[in-house]
C-alpha positions as protocol buffer text, in pm:
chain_id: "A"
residue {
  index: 1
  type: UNK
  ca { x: 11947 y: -13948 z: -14027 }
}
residue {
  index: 2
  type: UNK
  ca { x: 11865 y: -13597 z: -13961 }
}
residue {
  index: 3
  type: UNK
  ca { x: 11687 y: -13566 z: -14269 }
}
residue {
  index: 4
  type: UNK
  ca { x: 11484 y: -13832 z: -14225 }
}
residue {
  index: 5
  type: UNK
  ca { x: 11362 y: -13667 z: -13871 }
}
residue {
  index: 6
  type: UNK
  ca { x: 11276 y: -13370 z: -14031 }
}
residue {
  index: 7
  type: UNK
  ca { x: 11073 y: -13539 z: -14272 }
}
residue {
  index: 8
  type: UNK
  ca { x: 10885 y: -13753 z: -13951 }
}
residue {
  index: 9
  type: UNK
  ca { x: 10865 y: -13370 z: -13819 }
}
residue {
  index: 10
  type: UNK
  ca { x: 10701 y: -13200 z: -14117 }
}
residue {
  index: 11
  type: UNK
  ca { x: 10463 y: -13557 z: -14146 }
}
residue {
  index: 12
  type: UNK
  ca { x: 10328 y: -13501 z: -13771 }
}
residue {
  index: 13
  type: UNK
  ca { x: 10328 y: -13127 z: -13872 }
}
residue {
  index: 14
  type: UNK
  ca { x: 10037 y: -13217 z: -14063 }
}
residue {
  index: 15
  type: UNK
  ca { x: 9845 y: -13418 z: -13797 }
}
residue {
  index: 16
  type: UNK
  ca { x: 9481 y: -13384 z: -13823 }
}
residue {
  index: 17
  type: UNK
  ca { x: 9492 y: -13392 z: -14210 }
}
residue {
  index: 18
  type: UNK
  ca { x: 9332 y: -13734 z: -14338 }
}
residue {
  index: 19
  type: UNK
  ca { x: 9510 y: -13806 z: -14646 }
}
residue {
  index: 20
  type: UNK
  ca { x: 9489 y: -14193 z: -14561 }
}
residue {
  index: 21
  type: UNK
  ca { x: 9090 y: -14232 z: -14617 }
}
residue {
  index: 22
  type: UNK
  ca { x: 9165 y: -14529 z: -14862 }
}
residue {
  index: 23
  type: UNK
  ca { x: 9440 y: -14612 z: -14659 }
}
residue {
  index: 24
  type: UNK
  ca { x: 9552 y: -15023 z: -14703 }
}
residue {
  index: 25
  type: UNK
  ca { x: 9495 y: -15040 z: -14295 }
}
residue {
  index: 26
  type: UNK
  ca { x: 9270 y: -14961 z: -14019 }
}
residue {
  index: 27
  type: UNK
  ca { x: 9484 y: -14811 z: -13677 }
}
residue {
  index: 28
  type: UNK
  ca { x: 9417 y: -15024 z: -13373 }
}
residue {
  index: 29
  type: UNK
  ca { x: 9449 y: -14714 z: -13124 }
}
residue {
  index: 30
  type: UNK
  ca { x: 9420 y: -14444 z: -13349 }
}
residue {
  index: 31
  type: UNK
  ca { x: 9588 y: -14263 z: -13681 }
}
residue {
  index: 32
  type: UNK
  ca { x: 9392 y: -13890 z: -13568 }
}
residue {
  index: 33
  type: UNK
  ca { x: 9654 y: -13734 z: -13358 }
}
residue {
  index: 34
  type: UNK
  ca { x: 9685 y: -13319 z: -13322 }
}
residue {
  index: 35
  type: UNK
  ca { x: 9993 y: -13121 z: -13117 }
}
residue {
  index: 36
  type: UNK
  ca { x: 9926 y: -13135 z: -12766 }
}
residue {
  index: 37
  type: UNK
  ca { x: 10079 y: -12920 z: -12480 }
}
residue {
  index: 38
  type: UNK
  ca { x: 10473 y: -12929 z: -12501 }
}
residue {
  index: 39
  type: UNK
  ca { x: 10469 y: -12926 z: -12113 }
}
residue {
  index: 40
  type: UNK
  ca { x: 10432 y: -13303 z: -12165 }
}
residue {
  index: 41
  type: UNK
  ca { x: 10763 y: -13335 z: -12403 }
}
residue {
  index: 42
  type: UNK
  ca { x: 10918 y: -13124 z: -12168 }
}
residue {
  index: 43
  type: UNK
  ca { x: 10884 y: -13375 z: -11883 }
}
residue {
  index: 44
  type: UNK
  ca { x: 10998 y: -13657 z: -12090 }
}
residue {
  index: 45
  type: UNK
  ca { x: 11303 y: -13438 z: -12192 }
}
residue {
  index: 46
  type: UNK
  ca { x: 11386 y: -13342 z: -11801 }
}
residue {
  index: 47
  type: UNK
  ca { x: 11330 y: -13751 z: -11735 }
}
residue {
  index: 48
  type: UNK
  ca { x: 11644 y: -13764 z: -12032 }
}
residue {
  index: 49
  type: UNK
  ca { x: 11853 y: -13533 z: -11857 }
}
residue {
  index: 50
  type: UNK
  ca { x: 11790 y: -13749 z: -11521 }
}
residue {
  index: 51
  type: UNK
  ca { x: 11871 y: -14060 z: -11674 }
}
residue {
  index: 52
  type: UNK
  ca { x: 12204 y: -13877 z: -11826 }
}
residue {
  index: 53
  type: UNK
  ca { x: 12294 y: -13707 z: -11509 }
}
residue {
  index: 54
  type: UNK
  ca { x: 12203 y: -14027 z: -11315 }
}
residue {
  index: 55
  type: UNK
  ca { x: 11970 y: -13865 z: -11041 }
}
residue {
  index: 56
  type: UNK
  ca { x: 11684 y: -14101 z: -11144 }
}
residue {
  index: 57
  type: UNK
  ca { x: 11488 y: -13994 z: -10783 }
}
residue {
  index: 58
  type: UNK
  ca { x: 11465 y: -13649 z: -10875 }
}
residue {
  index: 59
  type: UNK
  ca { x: 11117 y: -13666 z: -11063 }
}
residue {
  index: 60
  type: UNK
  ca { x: 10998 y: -14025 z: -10972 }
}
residue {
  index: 61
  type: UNK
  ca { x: 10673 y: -13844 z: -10882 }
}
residue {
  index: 62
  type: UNK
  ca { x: 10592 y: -13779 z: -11255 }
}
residue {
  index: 63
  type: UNK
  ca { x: 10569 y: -14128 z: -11219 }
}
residue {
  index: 64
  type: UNK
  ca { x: 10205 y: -14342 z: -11206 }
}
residue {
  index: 65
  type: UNK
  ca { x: 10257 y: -14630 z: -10962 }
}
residue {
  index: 66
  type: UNK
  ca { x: 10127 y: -14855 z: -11235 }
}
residue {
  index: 67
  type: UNK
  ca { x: 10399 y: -14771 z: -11485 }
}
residue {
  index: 68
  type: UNK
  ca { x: 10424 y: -14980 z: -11726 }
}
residue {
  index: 69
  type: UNK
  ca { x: 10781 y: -14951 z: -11946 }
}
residue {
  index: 70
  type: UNK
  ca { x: 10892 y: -15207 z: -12250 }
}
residue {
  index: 71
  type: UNK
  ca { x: 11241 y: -15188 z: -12313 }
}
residue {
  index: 72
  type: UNK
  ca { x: 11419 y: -15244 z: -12616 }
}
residue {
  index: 73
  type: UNK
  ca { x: 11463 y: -15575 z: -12489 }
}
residue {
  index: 74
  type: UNK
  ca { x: 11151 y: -15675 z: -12481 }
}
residue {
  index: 75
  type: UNK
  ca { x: 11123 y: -15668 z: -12113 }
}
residue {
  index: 76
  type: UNK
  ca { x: 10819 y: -15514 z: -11981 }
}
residue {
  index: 77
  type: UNK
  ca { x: 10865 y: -15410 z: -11653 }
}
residue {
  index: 78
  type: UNK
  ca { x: 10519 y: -15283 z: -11400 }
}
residue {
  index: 79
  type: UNK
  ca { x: 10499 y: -15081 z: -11166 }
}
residue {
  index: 80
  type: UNK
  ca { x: 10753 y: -14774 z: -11000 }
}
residue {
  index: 81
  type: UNK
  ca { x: 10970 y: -14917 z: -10776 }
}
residue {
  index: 82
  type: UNK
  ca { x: 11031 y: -15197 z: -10994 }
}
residue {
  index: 83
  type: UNK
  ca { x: 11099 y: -14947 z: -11295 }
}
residue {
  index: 84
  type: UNK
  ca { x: 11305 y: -14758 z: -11060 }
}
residue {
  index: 85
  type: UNK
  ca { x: 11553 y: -15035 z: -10974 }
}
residue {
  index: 86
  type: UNK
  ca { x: 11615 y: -15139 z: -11288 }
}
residue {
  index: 87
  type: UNK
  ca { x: 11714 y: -14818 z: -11435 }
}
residue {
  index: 88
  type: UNK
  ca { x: 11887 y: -14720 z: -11123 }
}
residue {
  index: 89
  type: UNK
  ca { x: 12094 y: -15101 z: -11128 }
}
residue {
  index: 90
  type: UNK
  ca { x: 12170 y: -15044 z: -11527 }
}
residue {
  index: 91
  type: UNK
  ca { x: 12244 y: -14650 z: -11536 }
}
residue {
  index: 92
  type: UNK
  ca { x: 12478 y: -14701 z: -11252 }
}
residue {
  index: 93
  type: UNK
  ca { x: 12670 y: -14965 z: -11460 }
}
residue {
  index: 94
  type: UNK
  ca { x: 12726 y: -14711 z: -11696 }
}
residue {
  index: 95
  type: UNK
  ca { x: 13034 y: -14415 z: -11718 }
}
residue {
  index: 96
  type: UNK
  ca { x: 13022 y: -14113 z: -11949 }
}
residue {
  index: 97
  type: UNK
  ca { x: 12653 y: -14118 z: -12039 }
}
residue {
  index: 98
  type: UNK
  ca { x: 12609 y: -13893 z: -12320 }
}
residue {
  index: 99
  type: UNK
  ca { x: 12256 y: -13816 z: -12443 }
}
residue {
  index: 100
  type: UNK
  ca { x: 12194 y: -13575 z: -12741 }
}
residue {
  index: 101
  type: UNK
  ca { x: 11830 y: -13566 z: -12915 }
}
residue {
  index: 102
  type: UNK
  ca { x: 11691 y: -13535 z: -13261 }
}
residue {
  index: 103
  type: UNK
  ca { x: 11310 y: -13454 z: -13273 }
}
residue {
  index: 104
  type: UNK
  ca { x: 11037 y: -13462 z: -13011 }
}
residue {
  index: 105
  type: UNK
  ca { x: 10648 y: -13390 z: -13060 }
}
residue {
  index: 106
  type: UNK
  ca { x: 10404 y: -13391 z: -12824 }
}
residue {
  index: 107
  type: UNK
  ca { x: 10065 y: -13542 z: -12923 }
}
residue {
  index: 108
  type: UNK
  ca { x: 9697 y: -13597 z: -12867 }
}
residue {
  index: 109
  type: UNK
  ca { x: 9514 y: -13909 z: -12974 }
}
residue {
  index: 110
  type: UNK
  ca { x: 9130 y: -13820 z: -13074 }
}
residue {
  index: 111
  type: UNK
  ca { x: 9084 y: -14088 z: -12746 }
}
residue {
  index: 112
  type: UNK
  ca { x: 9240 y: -13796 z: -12544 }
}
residue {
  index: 113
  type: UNK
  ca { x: 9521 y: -13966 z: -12500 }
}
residue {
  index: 114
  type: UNK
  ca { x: 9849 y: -13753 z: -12424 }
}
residue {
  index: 115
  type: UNK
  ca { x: 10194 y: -13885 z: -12593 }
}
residue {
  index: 116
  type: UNK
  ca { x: 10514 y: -13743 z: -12661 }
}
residue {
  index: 117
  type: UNK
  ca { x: 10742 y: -13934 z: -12931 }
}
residue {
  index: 118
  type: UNK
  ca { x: 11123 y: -13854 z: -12907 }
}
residue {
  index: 119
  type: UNK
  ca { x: 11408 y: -14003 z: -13102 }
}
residue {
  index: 120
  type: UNK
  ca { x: 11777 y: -13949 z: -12926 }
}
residue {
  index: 121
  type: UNK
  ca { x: 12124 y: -14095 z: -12948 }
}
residue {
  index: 122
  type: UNK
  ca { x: 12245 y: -14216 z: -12593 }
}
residue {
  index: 123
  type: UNK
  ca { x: 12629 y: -14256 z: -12608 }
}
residue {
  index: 124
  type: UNK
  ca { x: 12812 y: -14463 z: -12276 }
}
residue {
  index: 125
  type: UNK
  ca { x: 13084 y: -14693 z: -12185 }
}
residue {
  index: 126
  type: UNK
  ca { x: 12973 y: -15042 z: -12049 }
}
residue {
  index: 127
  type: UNK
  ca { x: 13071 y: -15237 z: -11771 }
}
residue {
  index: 128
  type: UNK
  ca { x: 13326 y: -15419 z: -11980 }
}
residue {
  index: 129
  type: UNK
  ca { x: 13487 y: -15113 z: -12091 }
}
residue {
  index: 130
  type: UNK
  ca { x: 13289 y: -15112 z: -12454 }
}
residue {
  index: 131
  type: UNK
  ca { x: 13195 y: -14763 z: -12621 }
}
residue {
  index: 132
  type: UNK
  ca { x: 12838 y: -14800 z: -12714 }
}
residue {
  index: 133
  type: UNK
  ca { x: 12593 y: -14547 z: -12900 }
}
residue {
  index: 134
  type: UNK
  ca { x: 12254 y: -14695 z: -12903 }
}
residue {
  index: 135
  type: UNK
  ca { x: 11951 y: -14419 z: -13150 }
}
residue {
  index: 136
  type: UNK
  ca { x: 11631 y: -14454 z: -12968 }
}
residue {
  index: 137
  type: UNK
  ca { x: 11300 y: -14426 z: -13031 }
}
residue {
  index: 138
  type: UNK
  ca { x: 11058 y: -14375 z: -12741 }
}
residue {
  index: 139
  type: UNK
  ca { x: 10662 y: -14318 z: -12703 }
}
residue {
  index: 140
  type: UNK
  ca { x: 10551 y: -14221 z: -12362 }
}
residue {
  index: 141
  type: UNK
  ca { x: 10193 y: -14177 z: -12259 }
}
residue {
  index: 142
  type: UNK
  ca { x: 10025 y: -13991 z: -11994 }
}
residue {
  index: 143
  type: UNK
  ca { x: 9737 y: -14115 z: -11762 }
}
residue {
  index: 144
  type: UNK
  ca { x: 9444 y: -13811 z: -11690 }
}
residue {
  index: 145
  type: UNK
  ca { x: 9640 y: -13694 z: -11393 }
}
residue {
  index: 146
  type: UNK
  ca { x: 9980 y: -13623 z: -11587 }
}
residue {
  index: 147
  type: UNK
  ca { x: 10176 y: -13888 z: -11487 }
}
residue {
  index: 148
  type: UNK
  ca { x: 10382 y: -14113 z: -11709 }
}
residue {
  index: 149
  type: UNK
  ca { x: 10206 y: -14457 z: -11749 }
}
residue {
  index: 150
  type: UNK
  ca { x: 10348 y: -14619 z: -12021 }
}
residue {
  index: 151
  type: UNK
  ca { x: 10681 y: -14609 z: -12220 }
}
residue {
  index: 152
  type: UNK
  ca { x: 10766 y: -14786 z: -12547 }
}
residue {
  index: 153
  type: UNK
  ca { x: 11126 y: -14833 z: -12639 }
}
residue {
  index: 154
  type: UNK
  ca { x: 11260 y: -14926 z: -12960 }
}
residue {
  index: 155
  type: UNK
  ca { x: 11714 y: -14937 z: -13044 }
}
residue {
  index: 156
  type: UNK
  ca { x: 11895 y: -14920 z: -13332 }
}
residue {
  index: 157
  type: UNK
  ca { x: 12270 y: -15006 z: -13187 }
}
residue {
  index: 158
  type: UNK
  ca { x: 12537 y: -14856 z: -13399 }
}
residue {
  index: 159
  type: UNK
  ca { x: 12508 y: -14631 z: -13707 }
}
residue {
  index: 160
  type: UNK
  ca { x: 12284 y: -14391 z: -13837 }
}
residue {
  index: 161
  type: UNK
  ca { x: 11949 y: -14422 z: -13810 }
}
């Protein structure tokens, strides 16, 4: 698993190159990317840590009221508050959250977009008393005044990634 982070690392290292001019596809938002300010991975990071330590209030401001957030589930949920509850009603069903993380990059699309891409390992016990360790994969994105106004989440229960 690790290696195969490291090679996703050294890939986005290299953002900005265009090796894929005769590439098979055509993006829909965008394959031109370059490394944006880490302040932006480091809020997504601190928003990890608050979702382990279960204080989700403590940085809801980073929050756009529009947020917009698809789970793993498929579920997209809109808006803040409504994000809010849901995270607070699941993280509080959880005990010994454990979150470690693999790779993050921050990003910016040639739109101007700001993203940050981070792949973790959260590690809990449910309400029924089941050890789960769920790998994720997230992409958050940042409106023009810094806030978070979209997150993509994508699981891999189990195993290595």
């Amino acid at each position: 698993m690790k290696k195969t982070i490291m090679m996703i690392c050294l890939a986005v290292s290299w953002v900005g190159i265009s090796y894929a001019q005769n590439a098979p596809y055509t993006a829909n938002y965008s394959s031109k990317f370059t490394i944006a300010d880490e302040s932006y991975a480091n809020k997504v990071l601190t928003l990890w840590k608050d979702y382990e330590d279960n204080v989700l209030d403590r940085h809801i401001d980073w929050f756009a009221d529009t947020v917009s957030m698809t789970l793993a589930t498929g579920q997209t949920v809109k808006g803040k508050a409504e994000n809010l509850a849901g995270v607070k009603a699941y993280r509080g069903s959880l005990k010994d959250m454990k979150i470690s993380m693999d790779a993050w990059v921050s990003l910016k699309s040639d739109r101007g977009d700001n993203l940050v891409c981070v792949w973790g390992t959260e590690d809990f016990t449910d309400p029924s008393g089941k050890h789960v360790v769920n790998h994720l994969q997230e992409v958050w994105g940042f409106n023009k005044d810094g806030k978070v106004s979209i997150m993509l989440q994508y699981l891999q229960p189990g195993g290595a990634m």
